[in-house]
Each structure stands twice: as C-alpha cells, then as structure tokens.
C-alpha positions as CSV (number, residue, x, y, z in Angstrom):
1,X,0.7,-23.1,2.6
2,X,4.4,-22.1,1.4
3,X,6.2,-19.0,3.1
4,X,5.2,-16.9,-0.2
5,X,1.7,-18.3,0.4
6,X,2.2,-16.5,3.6
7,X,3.6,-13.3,2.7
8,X,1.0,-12.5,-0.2
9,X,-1.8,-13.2,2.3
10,X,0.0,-10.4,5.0
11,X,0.5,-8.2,2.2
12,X,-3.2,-9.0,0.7
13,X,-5.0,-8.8,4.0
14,X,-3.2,-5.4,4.7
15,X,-4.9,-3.7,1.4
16,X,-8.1,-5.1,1.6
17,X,-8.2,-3.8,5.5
18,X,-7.0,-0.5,3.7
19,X,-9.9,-0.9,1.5
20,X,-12.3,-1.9,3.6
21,X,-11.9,1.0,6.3
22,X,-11.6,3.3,3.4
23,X,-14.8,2.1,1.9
24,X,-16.3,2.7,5.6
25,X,-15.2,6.1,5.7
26,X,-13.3,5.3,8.8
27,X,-9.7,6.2,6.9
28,X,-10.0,8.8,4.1
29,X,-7.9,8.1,0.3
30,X,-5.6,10.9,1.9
31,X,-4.8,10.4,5.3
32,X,-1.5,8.9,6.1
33,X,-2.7,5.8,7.6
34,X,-4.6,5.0,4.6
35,X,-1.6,5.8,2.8
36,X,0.6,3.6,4.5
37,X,-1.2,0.5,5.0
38,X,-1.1,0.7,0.9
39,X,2.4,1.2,1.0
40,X,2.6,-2.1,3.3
41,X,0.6,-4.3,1.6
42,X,1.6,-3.6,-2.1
43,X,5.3,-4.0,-1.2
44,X,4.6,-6.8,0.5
45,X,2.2,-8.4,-2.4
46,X,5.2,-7.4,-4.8
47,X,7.7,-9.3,-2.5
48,X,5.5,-12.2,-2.9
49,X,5.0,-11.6,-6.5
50,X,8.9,-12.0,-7.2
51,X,9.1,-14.8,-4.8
52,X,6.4,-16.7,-7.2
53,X,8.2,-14.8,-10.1
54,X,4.7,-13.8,-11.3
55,X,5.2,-10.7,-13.7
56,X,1.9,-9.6,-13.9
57,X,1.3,-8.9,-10.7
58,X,5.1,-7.8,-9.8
59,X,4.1,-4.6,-12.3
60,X,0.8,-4.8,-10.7
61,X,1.6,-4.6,-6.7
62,X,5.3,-2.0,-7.2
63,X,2.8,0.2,-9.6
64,X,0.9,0.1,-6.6
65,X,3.3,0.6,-4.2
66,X,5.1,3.4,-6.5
67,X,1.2,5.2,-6.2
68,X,1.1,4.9,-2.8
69,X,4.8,6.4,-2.2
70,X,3.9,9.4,-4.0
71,X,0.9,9.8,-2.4
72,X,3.0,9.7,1.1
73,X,5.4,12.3,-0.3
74,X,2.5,14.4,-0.8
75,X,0.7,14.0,2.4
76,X,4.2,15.2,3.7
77,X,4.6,18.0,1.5
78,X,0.9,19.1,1.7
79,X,1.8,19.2,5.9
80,X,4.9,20.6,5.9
81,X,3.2,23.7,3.8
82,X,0.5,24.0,6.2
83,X,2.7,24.3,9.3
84,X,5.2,27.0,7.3
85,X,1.8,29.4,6.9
C-alpha cells in the first residue's frame, strides 16, 4: 500500500468508527465528538482524494467535511447560548 493508500484508510476508518458508534447510540448526530471525528475523517479522505486526484470523491469527502464544520459551528453556538441564559 502507497502513503495515499494509507491516509484514505486513517481518514475512512475514522468515519466509519463515527458511524458505527453513532449507529450504536453511543455518540449522538449532535454531540461534538461525533462531530469531530466527521470533521477528521472527511478532511482526511479529501486529502487522500487530491493526492489520487480523484474528483468525485474530492467534492464528495470537502462536502462532507464543509457539513460537518457547520455542524461544529453550531454545537458551539447552540452552547455558548445555553451558558449566556
């Protein structure tokens, strides 16, 4: 396996752990962990995606990555409202 082989499978291996504990009801679609560990592994996927210079999935994984950023941004602003009241 390459070093992009590599890098997909960290980045793959993070979402589907995302998934899975998700799926488990272990993390929930909004908590921050959750959040991040699709952060993680969609920027890493999309690094990996570039490196193979793979267009479908380089929309695919920063879409994904782009999703979970604004889902982040809200966690925060969804906390920060909650300790102002």
């Amino acid at each position: 396996m390459t070093t992009t082989d590599w890098i997909g499978f960290l980045g793959v291996t993070i979402l589907l752990i995302a998934y899975f504990l998700n799926l488990k009801n272990i993390l929930q679609k909004d908590d921050f962990t959750y959040l991040l560990l699709n952060v993680l592994g969609a920027s890493i996927a999309c690094a990996a995606s570039i490196l193979l210079n793979y267009w479908p999935f380089i929309i695919l994984e920063a879409c994904w990555t782009l999703v979970s950023i604004i889902g982040l941004l809200q966690y925060f602003t969804k906390n920060s409202k909650a300790k102002t009241t």
